[in-house]
PDB file of N, CA, C and O in Angstrom, chain B, residues numbered from 101:
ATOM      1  N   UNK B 101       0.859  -1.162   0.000  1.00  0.00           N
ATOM      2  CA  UNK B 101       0.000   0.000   0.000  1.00  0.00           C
ATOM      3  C   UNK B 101       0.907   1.228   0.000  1.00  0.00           C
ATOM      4  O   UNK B 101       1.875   1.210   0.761  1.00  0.00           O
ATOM      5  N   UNK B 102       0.627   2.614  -1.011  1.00  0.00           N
ATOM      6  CA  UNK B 102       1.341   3.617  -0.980  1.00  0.00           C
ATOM      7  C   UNK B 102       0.553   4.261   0.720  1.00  0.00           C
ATOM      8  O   UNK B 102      -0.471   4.188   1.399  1.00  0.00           O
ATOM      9  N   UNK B 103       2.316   5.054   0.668  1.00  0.00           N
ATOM     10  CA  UNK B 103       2.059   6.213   1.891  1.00  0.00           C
ATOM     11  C   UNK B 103       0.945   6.672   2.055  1.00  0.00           C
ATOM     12  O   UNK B 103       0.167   6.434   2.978  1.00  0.00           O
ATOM     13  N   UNK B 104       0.748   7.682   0.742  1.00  0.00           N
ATOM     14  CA  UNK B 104      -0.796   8.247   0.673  1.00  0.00           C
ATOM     15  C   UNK B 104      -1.911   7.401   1.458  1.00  0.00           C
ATOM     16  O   UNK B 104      -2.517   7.700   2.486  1.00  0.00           O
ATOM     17  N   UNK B 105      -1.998   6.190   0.614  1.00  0.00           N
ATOM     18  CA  UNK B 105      -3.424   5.597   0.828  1.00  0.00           C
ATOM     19  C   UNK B 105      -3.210   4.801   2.311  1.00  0.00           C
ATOM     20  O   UNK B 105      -4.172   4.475   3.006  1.00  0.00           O
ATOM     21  N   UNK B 106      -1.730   4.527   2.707  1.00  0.00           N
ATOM     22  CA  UNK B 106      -1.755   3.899   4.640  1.00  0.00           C
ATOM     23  C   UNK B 106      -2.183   5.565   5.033  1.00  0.00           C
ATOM     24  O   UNK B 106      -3.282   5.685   5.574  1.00  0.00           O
ATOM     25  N   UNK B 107      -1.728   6.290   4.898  1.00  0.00           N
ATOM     26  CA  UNK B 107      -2.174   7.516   6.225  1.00  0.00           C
ATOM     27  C   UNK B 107      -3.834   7.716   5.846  1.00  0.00           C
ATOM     28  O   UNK B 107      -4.569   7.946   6.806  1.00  0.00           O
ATOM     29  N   UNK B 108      -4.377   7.649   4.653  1.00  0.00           N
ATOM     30  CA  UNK B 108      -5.722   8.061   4.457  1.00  0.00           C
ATOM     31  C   UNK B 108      -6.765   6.990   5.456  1.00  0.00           C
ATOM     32  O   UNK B 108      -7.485   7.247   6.420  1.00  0.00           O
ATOM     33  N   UNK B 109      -6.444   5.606   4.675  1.00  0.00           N
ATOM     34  CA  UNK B 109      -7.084   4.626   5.416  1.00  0.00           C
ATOM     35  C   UNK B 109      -6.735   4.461   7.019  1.00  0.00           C
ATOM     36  O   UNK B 109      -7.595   4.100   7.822  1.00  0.00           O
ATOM     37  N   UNK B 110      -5.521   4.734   7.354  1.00  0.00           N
ATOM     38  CA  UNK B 110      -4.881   4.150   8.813  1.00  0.00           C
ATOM     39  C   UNK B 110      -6.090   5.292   9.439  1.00  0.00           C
ATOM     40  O   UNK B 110      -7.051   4.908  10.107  1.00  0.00           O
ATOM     41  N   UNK B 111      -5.854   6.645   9.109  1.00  0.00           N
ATOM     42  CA  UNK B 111      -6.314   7.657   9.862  1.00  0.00           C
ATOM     43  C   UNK B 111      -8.061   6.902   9.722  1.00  0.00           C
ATOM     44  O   UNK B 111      -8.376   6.446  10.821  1.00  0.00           O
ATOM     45  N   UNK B 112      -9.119   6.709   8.711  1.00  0.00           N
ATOM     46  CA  UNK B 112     -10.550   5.867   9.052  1.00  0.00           C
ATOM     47  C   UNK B 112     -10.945   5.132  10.104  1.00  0.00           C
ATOM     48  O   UNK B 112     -11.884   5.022  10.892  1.00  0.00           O
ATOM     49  N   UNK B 113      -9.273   4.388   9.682  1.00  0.00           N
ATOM     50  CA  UNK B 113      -9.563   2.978  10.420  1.00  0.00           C
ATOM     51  C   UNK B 113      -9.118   3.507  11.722  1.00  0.00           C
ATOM     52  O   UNK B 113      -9.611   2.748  12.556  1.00  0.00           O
ATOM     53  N   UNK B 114      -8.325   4.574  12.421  1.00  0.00           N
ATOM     54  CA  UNK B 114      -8.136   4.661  13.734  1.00  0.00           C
ATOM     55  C   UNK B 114      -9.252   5.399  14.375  1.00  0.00           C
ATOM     56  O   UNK B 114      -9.802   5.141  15.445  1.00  0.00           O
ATOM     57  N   UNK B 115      -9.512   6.439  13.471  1.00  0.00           N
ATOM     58  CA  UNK B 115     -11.385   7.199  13.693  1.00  0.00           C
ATOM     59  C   UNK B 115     -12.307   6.121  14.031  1.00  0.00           C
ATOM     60  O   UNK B 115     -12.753   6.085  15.178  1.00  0.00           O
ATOM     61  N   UNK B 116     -12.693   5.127  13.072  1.00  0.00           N
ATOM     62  CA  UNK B 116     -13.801   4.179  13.835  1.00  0.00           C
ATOM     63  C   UNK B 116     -13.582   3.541  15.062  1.00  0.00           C
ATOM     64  O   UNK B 116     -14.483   3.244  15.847  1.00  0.00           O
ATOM     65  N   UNK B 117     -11.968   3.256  15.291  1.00  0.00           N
ATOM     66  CA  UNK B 117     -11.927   2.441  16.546  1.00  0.00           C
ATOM     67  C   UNK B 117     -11.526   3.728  17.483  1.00  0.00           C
ATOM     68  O   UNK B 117     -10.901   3.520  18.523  1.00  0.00           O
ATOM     69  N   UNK B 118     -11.821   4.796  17.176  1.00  0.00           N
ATOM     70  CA  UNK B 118     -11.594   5.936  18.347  1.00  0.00           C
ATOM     71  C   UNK B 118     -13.287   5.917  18.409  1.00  0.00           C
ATOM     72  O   UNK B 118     -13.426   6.007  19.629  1.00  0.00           O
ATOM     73  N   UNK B 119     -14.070   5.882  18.097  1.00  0.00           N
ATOM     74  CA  UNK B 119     -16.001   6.040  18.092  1.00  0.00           C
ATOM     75  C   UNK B 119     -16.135   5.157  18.800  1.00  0.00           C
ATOM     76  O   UNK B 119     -16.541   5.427  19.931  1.00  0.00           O
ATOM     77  N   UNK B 120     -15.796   3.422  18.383  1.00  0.00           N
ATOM     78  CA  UNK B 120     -16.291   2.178  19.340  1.00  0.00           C
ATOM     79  C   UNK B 120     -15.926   2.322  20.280  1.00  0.00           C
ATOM     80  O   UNK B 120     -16.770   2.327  21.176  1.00  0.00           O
ATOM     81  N   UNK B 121     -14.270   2.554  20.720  1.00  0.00           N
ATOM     82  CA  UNK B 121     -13.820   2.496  21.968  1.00  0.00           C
ATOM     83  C   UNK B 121     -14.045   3.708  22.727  1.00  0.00           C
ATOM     84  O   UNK B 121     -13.366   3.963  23.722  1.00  0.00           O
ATOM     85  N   UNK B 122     -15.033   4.523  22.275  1.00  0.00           N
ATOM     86  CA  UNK B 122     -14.955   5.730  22.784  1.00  0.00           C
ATOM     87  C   UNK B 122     -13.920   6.846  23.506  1.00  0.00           C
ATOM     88  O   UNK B 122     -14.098   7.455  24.561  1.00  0.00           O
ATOM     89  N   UNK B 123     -12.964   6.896  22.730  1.00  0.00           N
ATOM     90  CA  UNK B 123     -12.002   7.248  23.292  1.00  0.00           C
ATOM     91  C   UNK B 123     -11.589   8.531  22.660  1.00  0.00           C
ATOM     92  O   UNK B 123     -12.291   8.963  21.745  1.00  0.00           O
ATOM     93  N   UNK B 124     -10.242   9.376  23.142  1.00  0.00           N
ATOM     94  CA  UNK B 124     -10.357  10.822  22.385  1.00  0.00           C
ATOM     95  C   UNK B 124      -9.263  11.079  22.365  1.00  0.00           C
ATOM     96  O   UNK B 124      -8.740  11.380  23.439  1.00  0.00           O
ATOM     97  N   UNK B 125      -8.213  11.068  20.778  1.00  0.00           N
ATOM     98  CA  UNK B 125      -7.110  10.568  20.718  1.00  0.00           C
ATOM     99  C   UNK B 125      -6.382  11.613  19.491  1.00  0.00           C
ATOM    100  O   UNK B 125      -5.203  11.960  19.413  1.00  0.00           O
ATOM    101  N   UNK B 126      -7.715  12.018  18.448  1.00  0.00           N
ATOM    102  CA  UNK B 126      -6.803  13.149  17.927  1.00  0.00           C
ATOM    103  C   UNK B 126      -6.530  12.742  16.258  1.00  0.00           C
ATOM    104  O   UNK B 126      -6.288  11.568  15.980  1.00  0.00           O
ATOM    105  N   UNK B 127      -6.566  13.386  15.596  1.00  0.00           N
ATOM    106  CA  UNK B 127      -5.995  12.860  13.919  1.00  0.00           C
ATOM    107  C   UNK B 127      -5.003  12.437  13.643  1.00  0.00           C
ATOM    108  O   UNK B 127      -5.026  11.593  12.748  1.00  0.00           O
ATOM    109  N   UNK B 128      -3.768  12.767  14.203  1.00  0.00           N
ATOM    110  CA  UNK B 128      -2.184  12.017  14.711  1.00  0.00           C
ATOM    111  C   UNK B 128      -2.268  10.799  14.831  1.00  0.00           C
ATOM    112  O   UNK B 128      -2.159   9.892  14.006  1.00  0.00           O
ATOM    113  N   UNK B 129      -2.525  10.809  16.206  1.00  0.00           N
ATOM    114  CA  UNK B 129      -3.112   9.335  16.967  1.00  0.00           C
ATOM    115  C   UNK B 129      -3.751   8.617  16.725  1.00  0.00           C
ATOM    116  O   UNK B 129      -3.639   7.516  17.263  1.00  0.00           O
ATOM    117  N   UNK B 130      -5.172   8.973  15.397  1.00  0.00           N
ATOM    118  CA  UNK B 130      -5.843   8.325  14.956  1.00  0.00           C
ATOM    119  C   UNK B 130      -5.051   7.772  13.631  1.00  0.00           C
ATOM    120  O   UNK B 130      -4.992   6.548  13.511  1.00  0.00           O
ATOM    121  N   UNK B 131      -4.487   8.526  12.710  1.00  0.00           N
ATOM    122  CA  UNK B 131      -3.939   7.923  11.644  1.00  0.00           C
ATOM    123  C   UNK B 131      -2.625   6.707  12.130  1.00  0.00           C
ATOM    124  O   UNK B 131      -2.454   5.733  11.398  1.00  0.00           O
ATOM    125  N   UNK B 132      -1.881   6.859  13.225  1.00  0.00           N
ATOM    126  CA  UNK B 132      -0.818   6.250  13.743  1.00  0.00           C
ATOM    127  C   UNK B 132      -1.294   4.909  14.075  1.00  0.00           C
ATOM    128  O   UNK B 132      -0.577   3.910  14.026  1.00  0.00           O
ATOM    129  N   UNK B 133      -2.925   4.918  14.524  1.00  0.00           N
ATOM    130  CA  UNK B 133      -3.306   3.641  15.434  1.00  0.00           C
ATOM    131  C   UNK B 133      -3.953   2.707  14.690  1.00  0.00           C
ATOM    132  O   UNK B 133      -4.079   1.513  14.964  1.00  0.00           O
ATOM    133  N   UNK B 134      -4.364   3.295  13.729  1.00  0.00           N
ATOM    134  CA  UNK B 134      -4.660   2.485  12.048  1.00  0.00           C
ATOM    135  C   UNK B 134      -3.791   1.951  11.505  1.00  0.00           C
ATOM    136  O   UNK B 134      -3.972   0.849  10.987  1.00  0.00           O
ATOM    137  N   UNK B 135      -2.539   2.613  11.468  1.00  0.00           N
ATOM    138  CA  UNK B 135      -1.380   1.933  10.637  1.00  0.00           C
ATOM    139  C   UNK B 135      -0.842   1.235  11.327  1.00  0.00           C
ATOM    140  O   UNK B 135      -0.361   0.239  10.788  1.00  0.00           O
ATOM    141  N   UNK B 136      -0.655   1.394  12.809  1.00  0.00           N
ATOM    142  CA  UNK B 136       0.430   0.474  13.883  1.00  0.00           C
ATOM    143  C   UNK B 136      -0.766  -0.710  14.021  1.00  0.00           C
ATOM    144  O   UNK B 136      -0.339  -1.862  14.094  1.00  0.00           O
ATOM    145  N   UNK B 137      -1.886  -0.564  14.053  1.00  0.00           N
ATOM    146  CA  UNK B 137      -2.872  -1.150  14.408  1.00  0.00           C
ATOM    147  C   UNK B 137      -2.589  -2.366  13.127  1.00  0.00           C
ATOM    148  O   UNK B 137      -2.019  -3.432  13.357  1.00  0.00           O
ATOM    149  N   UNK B 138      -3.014  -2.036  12.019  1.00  0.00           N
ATOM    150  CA  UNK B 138      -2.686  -3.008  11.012  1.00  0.00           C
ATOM    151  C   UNK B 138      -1.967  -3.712  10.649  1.00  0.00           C
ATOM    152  O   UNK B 138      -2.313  -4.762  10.109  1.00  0.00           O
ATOM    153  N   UNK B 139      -0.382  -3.271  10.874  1.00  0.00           N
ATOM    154  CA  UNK B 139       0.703  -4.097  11.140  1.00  0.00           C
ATOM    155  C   UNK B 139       0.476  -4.930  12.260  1.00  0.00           C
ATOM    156  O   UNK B 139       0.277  -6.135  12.105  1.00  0.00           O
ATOM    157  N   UNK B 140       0.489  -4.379  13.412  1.00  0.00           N
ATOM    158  CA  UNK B 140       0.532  -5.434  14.430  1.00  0.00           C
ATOM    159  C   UNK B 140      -0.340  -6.255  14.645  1.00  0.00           C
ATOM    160  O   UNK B 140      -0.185  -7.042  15.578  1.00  0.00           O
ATOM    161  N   UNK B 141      -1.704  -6.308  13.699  1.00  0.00           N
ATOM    162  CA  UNK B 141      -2.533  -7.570  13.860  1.00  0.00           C
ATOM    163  C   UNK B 141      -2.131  -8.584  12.611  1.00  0.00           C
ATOM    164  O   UNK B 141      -2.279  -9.791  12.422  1.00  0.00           O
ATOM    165  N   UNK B 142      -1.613  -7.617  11.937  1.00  0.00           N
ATOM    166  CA  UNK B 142      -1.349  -8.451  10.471  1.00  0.00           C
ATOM    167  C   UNK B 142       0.009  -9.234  10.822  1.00  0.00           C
ATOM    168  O   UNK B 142       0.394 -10.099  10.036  1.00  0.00           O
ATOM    169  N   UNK B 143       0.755  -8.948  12.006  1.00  0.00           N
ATOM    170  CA  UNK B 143       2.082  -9.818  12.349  1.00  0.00           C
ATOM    171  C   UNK B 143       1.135 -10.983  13.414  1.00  0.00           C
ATOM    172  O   UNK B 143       1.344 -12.194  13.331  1.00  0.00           O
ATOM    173  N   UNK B 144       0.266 -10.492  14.230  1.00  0.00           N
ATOM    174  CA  UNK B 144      -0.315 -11.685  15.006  1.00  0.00           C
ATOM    175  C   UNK B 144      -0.931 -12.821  14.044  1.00  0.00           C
ATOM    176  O   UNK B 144      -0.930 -14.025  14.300  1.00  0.00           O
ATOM    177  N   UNK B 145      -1.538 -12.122  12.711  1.00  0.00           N
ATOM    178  CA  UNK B 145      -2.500 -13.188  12.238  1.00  0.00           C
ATOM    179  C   UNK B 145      -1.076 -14.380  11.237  1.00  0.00           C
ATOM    180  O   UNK B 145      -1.250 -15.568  10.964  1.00  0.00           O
ATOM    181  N   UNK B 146       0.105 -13.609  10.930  1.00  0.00           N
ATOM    182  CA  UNK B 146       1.125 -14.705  10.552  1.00  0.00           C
ATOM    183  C   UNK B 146       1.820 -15.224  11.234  1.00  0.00           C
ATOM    184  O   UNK B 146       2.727 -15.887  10.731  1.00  0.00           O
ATOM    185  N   UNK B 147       1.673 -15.134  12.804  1.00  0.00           N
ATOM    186  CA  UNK B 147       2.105 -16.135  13.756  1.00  0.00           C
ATOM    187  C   UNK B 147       1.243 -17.357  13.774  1.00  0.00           C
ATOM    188  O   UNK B 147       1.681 -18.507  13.808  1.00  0.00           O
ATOM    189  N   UNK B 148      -0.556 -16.869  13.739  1.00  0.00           N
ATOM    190  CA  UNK B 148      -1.448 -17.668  13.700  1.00  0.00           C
ATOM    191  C   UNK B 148      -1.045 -18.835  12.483  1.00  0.00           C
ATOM    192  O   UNK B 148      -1.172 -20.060  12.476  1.00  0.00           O
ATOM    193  N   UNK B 149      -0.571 -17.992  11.594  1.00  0.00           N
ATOM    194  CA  UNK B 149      -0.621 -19.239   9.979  1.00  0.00           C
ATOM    195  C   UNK B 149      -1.840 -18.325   8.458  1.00  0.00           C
ATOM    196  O   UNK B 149      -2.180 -18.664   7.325  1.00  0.00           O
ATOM    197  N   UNK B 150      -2.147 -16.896   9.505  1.00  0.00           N
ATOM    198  CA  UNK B 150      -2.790 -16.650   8.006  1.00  0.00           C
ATOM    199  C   UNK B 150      -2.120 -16.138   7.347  1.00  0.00           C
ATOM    200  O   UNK B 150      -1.030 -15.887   7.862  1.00  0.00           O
ATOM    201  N   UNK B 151      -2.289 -15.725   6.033  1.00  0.00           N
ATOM    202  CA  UNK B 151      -1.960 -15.091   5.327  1.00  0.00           C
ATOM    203  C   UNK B 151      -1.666 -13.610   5.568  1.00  0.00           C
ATOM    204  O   UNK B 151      -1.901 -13.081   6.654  1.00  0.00           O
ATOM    205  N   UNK B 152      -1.188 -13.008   4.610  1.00  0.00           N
ATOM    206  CA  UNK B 152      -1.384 -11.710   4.031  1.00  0.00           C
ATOM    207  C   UNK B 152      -2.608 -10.655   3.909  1.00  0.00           C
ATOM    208  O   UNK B 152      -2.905 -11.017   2.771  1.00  0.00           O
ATOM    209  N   UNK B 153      -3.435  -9.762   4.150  1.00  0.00           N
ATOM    210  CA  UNK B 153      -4.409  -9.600   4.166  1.00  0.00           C
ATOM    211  C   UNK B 153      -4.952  -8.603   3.003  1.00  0.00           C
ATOM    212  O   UNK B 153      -6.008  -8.308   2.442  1.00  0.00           O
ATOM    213  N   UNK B 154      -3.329  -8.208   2.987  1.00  0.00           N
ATOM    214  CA  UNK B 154      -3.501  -6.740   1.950  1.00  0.00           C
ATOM    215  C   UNK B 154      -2.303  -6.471   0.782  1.00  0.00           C
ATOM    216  O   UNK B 154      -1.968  -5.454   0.175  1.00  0.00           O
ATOM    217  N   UNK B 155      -1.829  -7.842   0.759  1.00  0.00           N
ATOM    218  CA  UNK B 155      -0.772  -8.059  -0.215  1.00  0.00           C
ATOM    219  C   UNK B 155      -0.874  -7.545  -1.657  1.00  0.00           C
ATOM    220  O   UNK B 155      -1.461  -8.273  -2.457  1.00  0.00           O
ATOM    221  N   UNK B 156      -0.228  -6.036  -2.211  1.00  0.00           N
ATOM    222  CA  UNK B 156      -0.703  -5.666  -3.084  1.00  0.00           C
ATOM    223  C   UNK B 156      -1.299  -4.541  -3.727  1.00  0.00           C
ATOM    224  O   UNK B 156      -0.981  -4.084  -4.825  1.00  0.00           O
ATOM    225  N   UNK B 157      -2.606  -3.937  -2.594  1.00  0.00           N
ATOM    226  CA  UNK B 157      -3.325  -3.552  -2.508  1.00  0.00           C
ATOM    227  C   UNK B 157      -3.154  -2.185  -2.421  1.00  0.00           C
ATOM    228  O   UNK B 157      -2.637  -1.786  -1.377  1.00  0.00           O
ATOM    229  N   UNK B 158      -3.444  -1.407  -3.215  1.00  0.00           N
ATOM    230  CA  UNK B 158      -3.394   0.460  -3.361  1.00  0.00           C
ATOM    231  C   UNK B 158      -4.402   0.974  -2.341  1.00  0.00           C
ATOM    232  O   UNK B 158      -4.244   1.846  -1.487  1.00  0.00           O
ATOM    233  N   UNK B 159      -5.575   0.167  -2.650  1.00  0.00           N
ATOM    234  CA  UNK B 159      -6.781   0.399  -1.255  1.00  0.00           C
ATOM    235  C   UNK B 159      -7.427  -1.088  -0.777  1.00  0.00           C
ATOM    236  O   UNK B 159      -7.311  -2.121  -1.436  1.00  0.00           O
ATOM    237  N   UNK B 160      -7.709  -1.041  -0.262  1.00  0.00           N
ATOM    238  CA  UNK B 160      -8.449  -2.167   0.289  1.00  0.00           C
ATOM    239  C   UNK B 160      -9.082  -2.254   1.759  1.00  0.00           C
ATOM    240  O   UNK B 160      -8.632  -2.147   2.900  1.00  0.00           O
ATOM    241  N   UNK B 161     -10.360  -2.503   1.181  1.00  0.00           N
ATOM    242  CA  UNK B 161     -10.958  -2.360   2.592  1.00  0.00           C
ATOM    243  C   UNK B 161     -10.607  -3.428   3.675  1.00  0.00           C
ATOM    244  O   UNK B 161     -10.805  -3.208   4.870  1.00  0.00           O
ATOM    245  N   UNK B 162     -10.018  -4.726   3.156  1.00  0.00           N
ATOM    246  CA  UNK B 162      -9.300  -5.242   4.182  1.00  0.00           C
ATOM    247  C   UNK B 162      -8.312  -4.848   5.189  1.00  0.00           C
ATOM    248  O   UNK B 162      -8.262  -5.161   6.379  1.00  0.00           O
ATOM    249  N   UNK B 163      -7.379  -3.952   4.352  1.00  0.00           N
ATOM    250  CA  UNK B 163      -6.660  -2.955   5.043  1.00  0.00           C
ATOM    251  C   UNK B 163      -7.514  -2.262   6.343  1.00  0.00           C
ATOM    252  O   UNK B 163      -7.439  -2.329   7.569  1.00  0.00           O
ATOM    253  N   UNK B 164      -8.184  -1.710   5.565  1.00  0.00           N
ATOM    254  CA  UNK B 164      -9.674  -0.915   6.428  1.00  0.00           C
ATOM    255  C   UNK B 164      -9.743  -1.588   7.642  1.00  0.00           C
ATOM    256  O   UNK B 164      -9.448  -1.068   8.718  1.00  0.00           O
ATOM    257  N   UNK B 165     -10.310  -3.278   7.428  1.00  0.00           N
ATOM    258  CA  UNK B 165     -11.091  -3.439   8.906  1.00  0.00           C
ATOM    259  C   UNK B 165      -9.792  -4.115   9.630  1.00  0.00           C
ATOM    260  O   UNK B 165      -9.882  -4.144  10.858  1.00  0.00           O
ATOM    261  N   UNK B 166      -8.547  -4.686   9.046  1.00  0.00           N
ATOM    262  CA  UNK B 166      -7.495  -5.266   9.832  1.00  0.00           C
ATOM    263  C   UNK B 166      -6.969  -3.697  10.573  1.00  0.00           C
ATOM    264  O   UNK B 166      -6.742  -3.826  11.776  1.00  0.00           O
ATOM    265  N   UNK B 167      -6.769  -2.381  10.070  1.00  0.00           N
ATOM    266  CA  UNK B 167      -6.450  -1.574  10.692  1.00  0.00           C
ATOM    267  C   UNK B 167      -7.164  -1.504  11.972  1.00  0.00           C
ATOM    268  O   UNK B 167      -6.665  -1.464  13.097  1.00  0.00           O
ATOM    269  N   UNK B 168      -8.075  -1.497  11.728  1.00  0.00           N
ATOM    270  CA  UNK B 168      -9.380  -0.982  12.963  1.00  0.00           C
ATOM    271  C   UNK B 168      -9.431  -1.985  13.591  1.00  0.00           C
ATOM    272  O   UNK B 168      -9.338  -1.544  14.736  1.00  0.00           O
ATOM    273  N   UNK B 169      -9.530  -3.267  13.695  1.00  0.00           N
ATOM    274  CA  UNK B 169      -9.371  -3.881  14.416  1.00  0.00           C
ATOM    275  C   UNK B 169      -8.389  -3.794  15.354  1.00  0.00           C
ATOM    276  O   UNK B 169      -8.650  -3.840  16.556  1.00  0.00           O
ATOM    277  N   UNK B 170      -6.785  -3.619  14.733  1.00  0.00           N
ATOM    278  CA  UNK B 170      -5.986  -3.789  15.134  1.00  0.00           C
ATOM    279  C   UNK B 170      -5.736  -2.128  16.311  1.00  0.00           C
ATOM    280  O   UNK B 170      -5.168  -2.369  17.376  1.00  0.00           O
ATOM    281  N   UNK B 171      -5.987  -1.226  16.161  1.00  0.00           N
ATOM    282  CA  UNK B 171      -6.310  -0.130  16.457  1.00  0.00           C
ATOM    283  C   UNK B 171      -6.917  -0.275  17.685  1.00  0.00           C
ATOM    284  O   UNK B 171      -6.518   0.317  18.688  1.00  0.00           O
ATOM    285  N   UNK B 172      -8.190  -1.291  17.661  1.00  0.00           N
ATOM    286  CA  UNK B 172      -8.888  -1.628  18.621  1.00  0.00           C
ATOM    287  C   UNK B 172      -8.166  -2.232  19.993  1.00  0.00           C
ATOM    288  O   UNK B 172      -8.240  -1.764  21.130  1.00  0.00           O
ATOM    289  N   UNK B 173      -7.689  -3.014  19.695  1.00  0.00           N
ATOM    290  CA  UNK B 173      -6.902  -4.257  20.275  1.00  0.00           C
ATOM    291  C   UNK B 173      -5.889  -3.560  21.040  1.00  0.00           C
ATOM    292  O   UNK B 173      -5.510  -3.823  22.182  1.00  0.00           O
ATOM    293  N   UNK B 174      -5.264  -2.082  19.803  1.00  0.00           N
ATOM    294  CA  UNK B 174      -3.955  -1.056  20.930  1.00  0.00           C
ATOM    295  C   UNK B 174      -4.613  -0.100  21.959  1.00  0.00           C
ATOM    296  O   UNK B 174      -4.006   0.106  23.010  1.00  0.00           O
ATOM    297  N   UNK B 175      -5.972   0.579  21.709  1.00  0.00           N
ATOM    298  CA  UNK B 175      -6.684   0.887  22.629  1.00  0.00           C
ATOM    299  C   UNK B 175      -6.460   0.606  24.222  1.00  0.00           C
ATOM    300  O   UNK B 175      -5.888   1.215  25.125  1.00  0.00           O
ATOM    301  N   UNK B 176      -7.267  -0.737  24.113  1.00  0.00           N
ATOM    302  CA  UNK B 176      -7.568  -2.015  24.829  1.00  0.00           C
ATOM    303  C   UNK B 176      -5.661  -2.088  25.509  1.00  0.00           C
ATOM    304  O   UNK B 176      -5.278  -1.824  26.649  1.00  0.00           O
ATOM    305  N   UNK B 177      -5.194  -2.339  24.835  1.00  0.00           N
ATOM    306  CA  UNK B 177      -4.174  -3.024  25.614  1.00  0.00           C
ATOM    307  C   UNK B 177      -3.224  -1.230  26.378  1.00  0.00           C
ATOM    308  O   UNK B 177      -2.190  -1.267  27.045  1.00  0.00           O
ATOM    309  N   UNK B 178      -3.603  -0.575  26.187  1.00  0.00           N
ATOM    310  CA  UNK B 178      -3.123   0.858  26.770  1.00  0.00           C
ATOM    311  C   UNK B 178      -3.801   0.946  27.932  1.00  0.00           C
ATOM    312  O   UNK B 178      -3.336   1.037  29.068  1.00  0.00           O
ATOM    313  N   UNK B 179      -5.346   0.900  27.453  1.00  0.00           N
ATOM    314  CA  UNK B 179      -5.695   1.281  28.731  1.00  0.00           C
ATOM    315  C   UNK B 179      -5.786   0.206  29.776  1.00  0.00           C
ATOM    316  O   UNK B 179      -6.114   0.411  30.945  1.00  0.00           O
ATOM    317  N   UNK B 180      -5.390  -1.246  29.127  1.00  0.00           N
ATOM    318  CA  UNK B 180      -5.206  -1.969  30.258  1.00  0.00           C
ATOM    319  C   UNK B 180      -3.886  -1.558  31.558  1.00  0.00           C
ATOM    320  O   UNK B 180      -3.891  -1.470  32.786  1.00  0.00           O
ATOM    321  N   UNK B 181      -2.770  -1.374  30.380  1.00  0.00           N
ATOM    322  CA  UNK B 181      -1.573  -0.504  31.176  1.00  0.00           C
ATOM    323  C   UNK B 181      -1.426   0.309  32.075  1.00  0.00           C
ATOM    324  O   UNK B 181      -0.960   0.228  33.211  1.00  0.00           O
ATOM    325  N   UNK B 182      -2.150   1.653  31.087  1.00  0.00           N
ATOM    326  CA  UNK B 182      -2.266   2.811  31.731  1.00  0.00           C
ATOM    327  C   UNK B 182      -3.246   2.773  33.156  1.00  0.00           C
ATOM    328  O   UNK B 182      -3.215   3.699  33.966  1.00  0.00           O
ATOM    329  N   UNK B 183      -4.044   1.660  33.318  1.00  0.00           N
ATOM    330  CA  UNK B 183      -5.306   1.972  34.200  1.00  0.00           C
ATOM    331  C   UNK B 183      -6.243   3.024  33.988  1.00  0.00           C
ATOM    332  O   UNK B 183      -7.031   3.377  34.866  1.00  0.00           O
ATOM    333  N   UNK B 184      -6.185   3.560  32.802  1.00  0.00           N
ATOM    334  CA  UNK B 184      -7.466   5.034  32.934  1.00  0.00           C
ATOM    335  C   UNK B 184      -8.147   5.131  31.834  1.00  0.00           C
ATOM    336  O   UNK B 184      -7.802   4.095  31.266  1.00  0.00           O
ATOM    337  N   UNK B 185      -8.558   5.427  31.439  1.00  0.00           N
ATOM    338  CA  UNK B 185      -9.645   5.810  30.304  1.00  0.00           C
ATOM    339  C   UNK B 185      -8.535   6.954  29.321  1.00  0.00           C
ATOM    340  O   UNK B 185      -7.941   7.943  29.752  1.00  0.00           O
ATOM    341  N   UNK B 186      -8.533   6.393  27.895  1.00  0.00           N
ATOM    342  CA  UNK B 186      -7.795   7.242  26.665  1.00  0.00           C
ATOM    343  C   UNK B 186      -8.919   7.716  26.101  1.00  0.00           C
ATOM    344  O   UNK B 186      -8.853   8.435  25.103  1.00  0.00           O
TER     345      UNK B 186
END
């Protein structure tokens, strides 16, 4: 995926999982947690044995929901850390 289209999508995909998790994190933080978010689920799911999710891909909404997911998951594991509400 070009630069362009990781910061466009990362930044979506960190916006939706900033809405679910209700949390208040910023356009920075949101584009950062999409892209870190996507890598780091996309390295858990090839420990698992899957594949690639976005091998290729200029856009892809797979990108999309592995970001946000993954986004989700860094949320979650912060504020388990931190103890407080992000």
């Amino acid at each position: 995926m070009g630069w362009l289209a990781a910061i466009i999508v990362g930044g979506i995909a960190g916006w939706l999982a900033e809405q679910v998790m209700k949390s208040n994190m910023g356009l920075f933080l949101n584009i950062i947690l999409g892209i870190v978010g996507a890598v780091f689920l996309n390295f858990l799911l090839g420990i698992l044995g899957a594949t690639d999710l976005q091998a290729g891909a200029s856009f892809s909404f797979q990108y999309l929901i592995v970001g946000f997911i993954g986004a989700c998951i860094l949320i979650f594991l912060f504020r388990a850390v931190r103890g407080r509400r992000v």
